[in-house]
C-alpha positions as CSV (number, residue, x, y, z in Angstrom):
1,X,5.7,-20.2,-14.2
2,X,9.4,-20.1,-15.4
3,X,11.6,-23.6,-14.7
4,X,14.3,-21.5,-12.9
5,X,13.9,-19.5,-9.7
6,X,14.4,-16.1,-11.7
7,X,12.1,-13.7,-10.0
8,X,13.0,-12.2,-7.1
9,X,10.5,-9.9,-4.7
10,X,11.5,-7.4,-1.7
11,X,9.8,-5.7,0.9
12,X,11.1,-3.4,2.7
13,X,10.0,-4.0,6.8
14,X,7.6,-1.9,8.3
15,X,8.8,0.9,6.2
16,X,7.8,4.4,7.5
17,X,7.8,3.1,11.3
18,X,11.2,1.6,10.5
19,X,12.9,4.7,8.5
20,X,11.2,6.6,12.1
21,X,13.3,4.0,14.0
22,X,16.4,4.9,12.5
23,X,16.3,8.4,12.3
24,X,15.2,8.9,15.8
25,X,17.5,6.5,18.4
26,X,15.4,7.1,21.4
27,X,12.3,5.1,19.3
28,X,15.1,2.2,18.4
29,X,13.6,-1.0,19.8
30,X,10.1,0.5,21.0
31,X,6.6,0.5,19.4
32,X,6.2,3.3,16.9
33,X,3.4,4.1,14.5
34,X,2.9,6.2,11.8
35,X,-0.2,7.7,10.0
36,X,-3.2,10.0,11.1
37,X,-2.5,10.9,14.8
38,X,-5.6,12.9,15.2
39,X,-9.1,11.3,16.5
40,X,-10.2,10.7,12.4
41,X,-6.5,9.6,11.9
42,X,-5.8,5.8,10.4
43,X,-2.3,4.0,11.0
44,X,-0.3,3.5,8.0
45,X,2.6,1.3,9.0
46,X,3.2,0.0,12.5
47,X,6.5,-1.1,13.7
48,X,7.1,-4.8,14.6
49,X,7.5,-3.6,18.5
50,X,3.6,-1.7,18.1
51,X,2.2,-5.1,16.3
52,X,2.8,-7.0,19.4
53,X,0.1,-4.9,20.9
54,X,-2.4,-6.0,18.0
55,X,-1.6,-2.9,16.1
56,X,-2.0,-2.9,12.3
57,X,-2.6,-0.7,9.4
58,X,-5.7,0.5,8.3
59,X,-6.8,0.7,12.1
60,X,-8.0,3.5,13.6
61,X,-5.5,5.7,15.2
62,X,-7.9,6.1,18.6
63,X,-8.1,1.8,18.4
64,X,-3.9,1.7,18.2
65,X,-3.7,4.9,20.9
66,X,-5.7,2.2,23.2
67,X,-3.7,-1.0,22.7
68,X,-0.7,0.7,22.7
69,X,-0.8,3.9,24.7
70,X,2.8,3.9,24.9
71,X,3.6,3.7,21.8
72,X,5.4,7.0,19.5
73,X,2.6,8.5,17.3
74,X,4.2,9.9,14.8
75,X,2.6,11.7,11.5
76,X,4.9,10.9,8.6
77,X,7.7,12.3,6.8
78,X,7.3,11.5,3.2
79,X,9.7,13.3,1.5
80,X,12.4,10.9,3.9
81,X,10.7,7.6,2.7
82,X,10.9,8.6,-0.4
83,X,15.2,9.9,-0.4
84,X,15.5,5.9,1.2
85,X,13.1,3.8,-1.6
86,X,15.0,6.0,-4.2
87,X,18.0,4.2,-2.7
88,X,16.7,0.7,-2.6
89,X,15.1,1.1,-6.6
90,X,18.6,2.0,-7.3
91,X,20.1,-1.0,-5.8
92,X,17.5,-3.1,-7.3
93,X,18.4,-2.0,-10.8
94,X,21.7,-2.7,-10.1
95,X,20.9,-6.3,-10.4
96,X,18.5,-6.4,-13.5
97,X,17.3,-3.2,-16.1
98,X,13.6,-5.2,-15.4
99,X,12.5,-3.7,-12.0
100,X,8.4,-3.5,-11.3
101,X,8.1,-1.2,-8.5
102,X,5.0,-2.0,-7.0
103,X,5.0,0.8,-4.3
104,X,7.0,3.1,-2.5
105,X,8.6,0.2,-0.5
106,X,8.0,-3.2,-2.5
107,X,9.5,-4.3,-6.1
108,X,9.4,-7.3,-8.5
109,X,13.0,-8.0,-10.2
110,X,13.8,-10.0,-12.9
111,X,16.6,-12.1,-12.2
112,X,17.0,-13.8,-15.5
113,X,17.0,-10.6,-17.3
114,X,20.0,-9.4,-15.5
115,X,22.3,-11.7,-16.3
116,X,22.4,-14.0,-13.4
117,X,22.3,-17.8,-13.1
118,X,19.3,-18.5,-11.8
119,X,19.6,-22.3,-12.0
120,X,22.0,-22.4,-9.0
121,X,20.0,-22.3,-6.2
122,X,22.8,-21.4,-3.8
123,X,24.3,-18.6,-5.9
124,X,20.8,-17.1,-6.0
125,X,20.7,-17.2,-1.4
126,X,24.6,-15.9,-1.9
127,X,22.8,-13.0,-4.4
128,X,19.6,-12.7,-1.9
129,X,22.3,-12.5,1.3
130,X,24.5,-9.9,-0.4
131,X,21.3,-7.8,-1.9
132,X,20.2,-7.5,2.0
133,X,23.6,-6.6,3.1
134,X,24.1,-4.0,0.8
135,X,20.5,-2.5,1.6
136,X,21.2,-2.6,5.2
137,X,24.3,-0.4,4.5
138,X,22.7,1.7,1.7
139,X,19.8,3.0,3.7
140,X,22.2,2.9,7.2
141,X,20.0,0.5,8.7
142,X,16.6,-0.4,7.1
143,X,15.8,-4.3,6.5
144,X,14.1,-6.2,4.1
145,X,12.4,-9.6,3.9
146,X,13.4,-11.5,0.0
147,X,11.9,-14.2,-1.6
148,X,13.2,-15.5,-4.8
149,X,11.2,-18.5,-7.2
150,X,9.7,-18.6,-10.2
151,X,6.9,-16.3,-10.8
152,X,5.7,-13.3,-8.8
153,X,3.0,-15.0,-7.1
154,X,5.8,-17.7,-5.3
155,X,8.4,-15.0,-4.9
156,X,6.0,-13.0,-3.2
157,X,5.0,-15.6,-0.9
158,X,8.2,-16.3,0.0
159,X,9.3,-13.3,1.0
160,X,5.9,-12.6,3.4
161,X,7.0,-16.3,5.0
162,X,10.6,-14.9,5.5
163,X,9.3,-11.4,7.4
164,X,10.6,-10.3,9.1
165,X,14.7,-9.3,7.8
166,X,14.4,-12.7,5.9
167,X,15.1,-14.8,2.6
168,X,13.7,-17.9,0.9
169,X,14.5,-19.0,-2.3
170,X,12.0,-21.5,-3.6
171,X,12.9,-24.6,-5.4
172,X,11.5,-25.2,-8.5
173,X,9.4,-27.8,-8.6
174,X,8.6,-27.4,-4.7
175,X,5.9,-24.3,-5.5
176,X,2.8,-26.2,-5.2
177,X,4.0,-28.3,-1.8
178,X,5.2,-24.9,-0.6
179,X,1.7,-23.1,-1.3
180,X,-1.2,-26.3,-0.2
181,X,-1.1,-25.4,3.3
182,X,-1.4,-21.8,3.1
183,X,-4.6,-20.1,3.4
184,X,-6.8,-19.1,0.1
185,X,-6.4,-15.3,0.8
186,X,-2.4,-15.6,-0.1
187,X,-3.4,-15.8,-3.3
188,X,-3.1,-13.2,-5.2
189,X,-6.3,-10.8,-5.7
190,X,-8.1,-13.4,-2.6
191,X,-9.6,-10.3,-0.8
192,X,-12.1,-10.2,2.0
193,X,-15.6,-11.2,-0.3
194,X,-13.7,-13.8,-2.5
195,X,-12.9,-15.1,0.7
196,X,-16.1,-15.1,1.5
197,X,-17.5,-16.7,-1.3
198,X,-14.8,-19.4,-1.3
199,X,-15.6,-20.1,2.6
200,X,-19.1,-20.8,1.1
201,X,-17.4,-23.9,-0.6
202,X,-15.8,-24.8,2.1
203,X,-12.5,-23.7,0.9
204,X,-10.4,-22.3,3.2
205,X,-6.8,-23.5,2.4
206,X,-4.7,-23.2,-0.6
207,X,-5.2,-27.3,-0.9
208,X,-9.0,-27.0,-0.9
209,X,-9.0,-24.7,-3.9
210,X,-6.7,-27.0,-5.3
211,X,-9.5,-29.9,-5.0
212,X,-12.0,-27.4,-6.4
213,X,-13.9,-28.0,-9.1
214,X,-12.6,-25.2,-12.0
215,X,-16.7,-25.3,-12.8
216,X,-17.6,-24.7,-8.9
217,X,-15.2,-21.7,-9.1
218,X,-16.5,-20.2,-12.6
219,X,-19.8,-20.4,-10.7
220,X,-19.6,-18.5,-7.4
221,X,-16.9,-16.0,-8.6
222,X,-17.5,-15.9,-12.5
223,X,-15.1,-17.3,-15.2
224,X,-12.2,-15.0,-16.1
225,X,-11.8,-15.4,-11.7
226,X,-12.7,-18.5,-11.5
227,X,-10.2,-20.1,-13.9
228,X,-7.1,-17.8,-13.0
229,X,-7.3,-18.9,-9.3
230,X,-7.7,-22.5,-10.0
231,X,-4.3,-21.7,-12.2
232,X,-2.6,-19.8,-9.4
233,X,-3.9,-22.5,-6.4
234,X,-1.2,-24.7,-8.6
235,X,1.2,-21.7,-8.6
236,X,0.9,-20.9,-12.5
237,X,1.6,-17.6,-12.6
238,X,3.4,-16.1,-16.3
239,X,3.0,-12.6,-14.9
240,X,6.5,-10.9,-16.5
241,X,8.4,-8.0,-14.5
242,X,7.0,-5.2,-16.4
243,X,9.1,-1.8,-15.4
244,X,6.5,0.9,-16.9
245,X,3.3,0.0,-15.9
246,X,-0.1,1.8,-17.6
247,X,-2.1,3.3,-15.7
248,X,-5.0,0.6,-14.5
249,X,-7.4,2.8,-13.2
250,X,-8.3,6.8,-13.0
251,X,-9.9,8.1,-9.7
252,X,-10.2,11.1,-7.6
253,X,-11.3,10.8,-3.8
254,X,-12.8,13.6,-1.4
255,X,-12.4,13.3,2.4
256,X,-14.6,15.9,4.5
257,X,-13.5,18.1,7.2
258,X,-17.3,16.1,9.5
259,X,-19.0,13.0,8.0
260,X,-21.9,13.8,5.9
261,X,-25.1,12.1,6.1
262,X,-27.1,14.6,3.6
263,X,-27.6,12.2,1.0
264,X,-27.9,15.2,-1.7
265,X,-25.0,16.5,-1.5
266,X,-23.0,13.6,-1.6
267,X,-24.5,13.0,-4.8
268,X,-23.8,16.1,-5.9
269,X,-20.0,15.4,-4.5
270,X,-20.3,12.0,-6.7
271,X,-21.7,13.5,-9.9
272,X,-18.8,16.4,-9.4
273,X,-16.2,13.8,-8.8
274,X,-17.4,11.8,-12.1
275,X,-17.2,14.8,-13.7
276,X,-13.5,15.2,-12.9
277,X,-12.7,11.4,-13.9
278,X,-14.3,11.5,-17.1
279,X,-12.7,14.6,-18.3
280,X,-8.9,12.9,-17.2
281,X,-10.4,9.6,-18.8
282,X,-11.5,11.5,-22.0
283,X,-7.7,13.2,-22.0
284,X,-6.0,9.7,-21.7
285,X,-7.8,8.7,-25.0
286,X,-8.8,5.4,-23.5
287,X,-12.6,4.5,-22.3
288,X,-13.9,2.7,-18.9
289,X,-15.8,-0.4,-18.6
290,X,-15.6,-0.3,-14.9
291,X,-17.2,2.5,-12.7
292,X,-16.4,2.2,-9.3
293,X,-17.9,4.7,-5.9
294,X,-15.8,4.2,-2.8
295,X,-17.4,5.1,0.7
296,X,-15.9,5.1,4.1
297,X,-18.1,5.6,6.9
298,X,-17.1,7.7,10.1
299,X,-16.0,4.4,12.1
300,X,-13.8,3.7,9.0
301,X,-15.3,0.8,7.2
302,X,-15.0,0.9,3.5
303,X,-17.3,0.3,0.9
304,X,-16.0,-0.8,-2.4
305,X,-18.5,-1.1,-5.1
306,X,-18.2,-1.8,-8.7
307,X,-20.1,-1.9,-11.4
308,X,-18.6,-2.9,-15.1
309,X,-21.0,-2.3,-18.2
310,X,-21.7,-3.9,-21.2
311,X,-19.9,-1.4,-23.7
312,X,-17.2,1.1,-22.8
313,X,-17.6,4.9,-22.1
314,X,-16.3,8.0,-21.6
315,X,-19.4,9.6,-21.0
316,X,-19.6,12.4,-17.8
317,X,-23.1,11.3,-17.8
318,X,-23.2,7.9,-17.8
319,X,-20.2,7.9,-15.1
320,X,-22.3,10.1,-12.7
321,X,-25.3,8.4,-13.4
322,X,-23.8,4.8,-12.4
323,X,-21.7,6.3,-9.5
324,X,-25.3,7.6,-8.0
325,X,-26.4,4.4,-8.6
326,X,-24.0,3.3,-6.6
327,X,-24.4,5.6,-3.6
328,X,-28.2,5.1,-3.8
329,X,-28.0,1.2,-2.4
330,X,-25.6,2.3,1.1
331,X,-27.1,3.5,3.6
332,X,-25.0,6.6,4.9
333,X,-27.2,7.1,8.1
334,X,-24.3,6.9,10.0
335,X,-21.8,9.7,8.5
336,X,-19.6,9.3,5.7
337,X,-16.0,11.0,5.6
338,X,-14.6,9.9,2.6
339,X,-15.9,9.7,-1.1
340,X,-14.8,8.6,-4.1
341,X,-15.2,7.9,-8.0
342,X,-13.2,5.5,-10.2
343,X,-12.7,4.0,-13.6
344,X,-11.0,1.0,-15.0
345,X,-11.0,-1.9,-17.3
346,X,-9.7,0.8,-19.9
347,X,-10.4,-0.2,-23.7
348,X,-9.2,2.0,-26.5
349,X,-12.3,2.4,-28.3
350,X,-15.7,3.0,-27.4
351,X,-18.1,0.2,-27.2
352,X,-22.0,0.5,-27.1
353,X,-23.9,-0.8,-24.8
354,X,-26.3,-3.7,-26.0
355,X,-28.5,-4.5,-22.9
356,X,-29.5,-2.8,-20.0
357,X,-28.5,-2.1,-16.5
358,X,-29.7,-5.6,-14.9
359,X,-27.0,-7.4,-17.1
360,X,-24.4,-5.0,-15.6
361,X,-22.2,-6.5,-13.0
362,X,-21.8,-5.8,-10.0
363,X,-18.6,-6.3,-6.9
364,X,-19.0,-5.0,-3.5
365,X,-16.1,-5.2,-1.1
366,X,-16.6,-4.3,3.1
367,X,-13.0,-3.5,4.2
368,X,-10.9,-1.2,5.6
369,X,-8.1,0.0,2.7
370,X,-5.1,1.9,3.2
371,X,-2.2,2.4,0.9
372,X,1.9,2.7,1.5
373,X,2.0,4.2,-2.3
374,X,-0.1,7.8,-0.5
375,X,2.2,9.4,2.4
376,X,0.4,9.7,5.6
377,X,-2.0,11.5,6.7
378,X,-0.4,14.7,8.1
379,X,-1.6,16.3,11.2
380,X,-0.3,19.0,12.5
381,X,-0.2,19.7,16.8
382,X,-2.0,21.9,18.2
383,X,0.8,25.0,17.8
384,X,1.5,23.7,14.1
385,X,4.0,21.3,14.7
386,X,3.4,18.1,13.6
387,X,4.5,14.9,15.9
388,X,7.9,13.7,14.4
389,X,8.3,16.3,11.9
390,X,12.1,17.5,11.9
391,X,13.1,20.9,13.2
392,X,16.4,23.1,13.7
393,X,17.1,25.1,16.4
394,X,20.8,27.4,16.3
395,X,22.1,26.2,19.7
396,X,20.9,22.8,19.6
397,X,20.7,22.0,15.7
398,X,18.2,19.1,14.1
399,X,15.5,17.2,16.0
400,X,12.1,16.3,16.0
401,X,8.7,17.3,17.2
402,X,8.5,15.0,20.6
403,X,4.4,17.1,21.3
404,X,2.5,20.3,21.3
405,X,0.2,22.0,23.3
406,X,-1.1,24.7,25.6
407,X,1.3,26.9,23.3
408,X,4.4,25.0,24.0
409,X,6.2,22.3,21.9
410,X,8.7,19.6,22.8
411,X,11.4,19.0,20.8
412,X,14.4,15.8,21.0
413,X,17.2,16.7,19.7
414,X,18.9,14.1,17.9
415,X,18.9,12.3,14.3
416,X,20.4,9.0,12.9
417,X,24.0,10.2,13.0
418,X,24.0,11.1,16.8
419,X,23.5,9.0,20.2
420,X,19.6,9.3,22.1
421,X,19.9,13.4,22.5
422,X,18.5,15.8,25.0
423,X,14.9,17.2,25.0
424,X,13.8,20.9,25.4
425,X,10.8,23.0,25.7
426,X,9.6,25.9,23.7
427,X,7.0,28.4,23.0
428,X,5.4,27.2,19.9
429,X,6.2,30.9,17.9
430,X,9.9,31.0,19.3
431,X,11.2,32.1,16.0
432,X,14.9,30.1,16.9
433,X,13.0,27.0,15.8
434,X,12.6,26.1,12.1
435,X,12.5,23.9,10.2
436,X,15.1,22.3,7.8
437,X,15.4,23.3,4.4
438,X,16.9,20.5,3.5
439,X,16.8,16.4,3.4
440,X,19.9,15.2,6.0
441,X,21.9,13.7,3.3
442,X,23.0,10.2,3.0
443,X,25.7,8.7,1.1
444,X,23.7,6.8,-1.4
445,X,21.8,9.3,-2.1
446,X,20.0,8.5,-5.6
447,X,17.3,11.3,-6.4
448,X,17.0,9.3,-10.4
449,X,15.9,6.4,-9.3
450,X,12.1,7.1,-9.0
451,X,9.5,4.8,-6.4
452,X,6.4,4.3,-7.1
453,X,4.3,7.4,-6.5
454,X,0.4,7.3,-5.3
C-alpha cells in the first residue's frame, strides 16, 4: 500500500450492451443484452436497463429471455468493442507510460508514474472528472465508473462503489474504515468456495476477517491464502501496475455441438486437449505445477477443478493422466457441453515429484464463469444474419439486423451518427444487402493502442 492515492482503476459500464446502446438509438434507454442468443447461449454483458429485470452475466440466455422478454438480444460485435477500448487504452496512456490492461474494458494506471501529484486529493477528483469527460467525448458516448487510492485492491473497490458513471478517490489513511463493512467476497481472489469456507468461520464481512485469527485462516484455506487475505482484509496490497503481463496460465477449451454424457470419449477429448497444452507449455520453455479440467454441464454450471503437484512438469502424460483424474470424480450423467484442460503455477525448470498423488492438492470451484476478455458467442439467425450484426443496403445505407426467419430478415436502419431510423423487410438472399466492409470510423480512432485480448 503506497502513502499517496496514486493508483487509479476504470471500468468501462456495461461495455458491449453500452457500445450496442450507442450505436443503435432506438435501444438508447431500454434493456439490452449481449452474448449467446440461441437456446445454449450465455449473456455476456447486460445493460443497466436489462439488470433491473434480475439479468446478469453468465446467465443463461433462455433465463434472461424470461425475466426480460422485452429486452434487445443482441449477439455481439467484437471487432466494434474492440475500435472503442483501443480508444480508452490510448487515453489511459495519455496519463501514465504504466497502464495494466486487465481486459478488453477495465485497466490499472499508475498515477505516480506519470508525473502527477498524487498527494492533492482534489487535483486527483479534478484529474478523475476530466479523464471521464474526455472518455465520454472519445468513444461519443460510453461511461465509465473511476476509483483512485492507493493500491489496486482499494482503487478497484472504489470504482465498483462509484458504478455506475462514477468516481471516488480514497483517502489515505481511510482504506481500512472504507473496506470493514464490505463483504469478504470484495476481496480480491474471495470467489464462491473461499466464500464458503470463510462462511464456515463465521466470516461474512470484511471486519470479521479482520478479527480472524491469521492461524484460523492458514487452516481452512492453507497458508500462502490464508496470510495474503488476512493482509488484504487491512487493505495491504503492494501489487505494482505491471504493463506486460506473462502469461499465467496455458489452456485450450472444447464446446460440443449436444452435451455428451459418454464418459470415454470425453476422456479421450481431455487426454487430446492435454496433449495440445503440453505441447504449447513445452514451446513456452516453462513447466506446470497446476493442472486444471474445467466442465460445464448442459444447465450451465461450471466445474473448476485443480490439482497442483509436488514437482513441475511438462509431461503429455502426466497432464492427461491428472486431467482424467479429474474428470473421473464428476459425474457427467446429466450432459456436458463444454470441456477443458489447463496449466499454471509456471516454474522455469522441472521439478521431480517426491511423494505421491494423495499429497497433491486439490481446488474445486461450482460456478458459473464467463469472460469480457472472449467476444461473444456469435449466433447467427436463422437466414444467416446475426441479431445486431451491421448491414448495408444501396438505397437505405448502414443498419442492423433487427430478426430473421421464415426466409425473411428485418433490418433498422440507423447508426450512432443518425436519429432512431426506419425499419424494412427483406428476403434473407436479396443480394442488395451486405454487409460493411469496413468499421464506421470515429474520430479518435487509435488502432496502436492494443486491449487486452482473450
Amino acid at each position: 500500500m503506497r502513502p499517496t492515492a496514486s493508483i487509479l482503476h476504470l471500468d468501462l459500464d456495461a461495455f458491449f450492451a453500452a457500445v450496442e446502446q450507442r450505436d443503435k438509438p432506438s435501444l438508447r434507454g431500454k434493456p439490452v443484452i449481449v452474448g449467446g442468443v440461441g437456446q445454449r447461449g450465455v449473456v455476456s454483458t447486460a445493460s443497466y436497463e436489462a439488470r433491473a429485470f434480475g439479468v446478469r452475466s453468465a446467465m443463461p440466455s433462455h433465463e434472461a429471455r424470461r425475466r426480460a422478454p422485452n429486452a434487445a438480444f443482441l449477439s455481439g460485435r467484437y471487432d466494434v468493442y474492440r475500435q472503442s477500448s483501443q480508444i480508452v487504452m490510448a487515453l489511459l496512456r495519455e496519463l501514465s507510460p504504466l497502464v495494466e490492461p486487465l481486459s478488453i474494458d477495465e485497466a490499472f494506471v499508475d498515477l505516480e508514474a506519470g508525473g502527477h501529484d498524487c498527494r492533492d486529493l482534489d487535483a486527483l477528483r479534478a484529474l478523475g472528472q476530466q479523464l471521464r469527460a474526455d472518455l465520454f467525448e472519445r468513444t461519443e458516448g460510453l461511461t465509465a465508473s473511476v476509483g483512485i487510492g492507493s493500491s489496486k485492491f482499494i482503487a478497484k473497490v472504489g470504482s465498483e462503489m462509484a458504478k455506475p458513471n462514477g468516481l471516488l478517490v480514497v483517502s489515505p489513511g481511510s482504506e481500512v474504515e472504507m473496506v470493514s463493512p464490505l463483504p469478504a467476497r470484495a476481496v480480491p481472489g474471495v470467489g464462491p468456495v473461499t466464500m464458503e469456507k470463510l462462511e464456515r468461520l463465521g466470516i461474512k464481512t470484511v471486519a470479521d476477517l479482520q478479527r480472524a485469527e491469521p492461524a484460523e485462516l492458514v487452516r481452512e484455506v492453507g497458508r500462502t491464502w490464508g496470510e495474503a487475505l488476512h493482509e488484504l482484509a487491512f487493505a495491504r496490497d503492494d501489487r505494482p501496475v505491471s504493463p506486460h503481463r506473462e502469461a499465467k496460465s496455458i489452456s485450450i477449451e472444447d464446446t460440443f455441438e449436444t452435451d455428451l454424457t459418454d464418459r470415454p470419449e470425453l476422456e479421450r477429448t481431455a487426454t487430446r486437449d492435454a496433449a495440445i497444452v503440453a505441447d504449447r507449455l513445452r514451446r513456452s520453455g516453462q513447466f506446470a505445477r497446476t493442472i486444471t479440467l474445467k466442465v460445464r454441464l448442459g444447465d450451465f454450471t461450471t466445474w473448476t477443478r485443480s490439482r497442483t503437484l509436488n514437482g513441475a512438469t511438462d509431461s503429455t502424460e502426466r497432464i492427461a493422466q491428472v486431467a482424467r483424474d479429474l474428470l473421473a470424480a464428476l459425474d457427467v450423467r446429466e450432459g456436458v457441453r463444454l470441456l477443458g484442460v489447463g496449466v499454471a503455477n509456471f516454474t522455469q525448470a522441472a521439478q521431480e515429484e517426491l511423494f505421491d498423488l494423495e499429497g497433491d492438492q486439490v481446488r474445486e470451484q461450482d460456478v458459473v464463469t464467463t469472460s469480457l476478455e472472449a467476444p461473444p458467442v456469435r449466433v447467427r439467425g436463422r437466414g444467416g444474419w446475426s441479431p445486431g450484426s451491421e448491414v448495408e443496403h444501396p438505397d437505405f445505407g448502414r443498419g442492423w439486423v433487427w430478426g430473421s426467419g421464415l426466409g425473411r430478415v428485418t433490418v433498422r436502419f440507423e447508426t450512432r451518427l443518425t436519429g432512431v431510423g426506419p425499419v424494412r423487410t427483406f428476403r434473407t438472399d436479396d443480394e442488395a444487402l451486405t454487409r460493411p466492409e469496413a468499421l464506421l470510423p470515429m474520430t479518435w480512432d487509435s488502432p496502436a493502442a492494443e486491449p487486452v485480448e482473450a
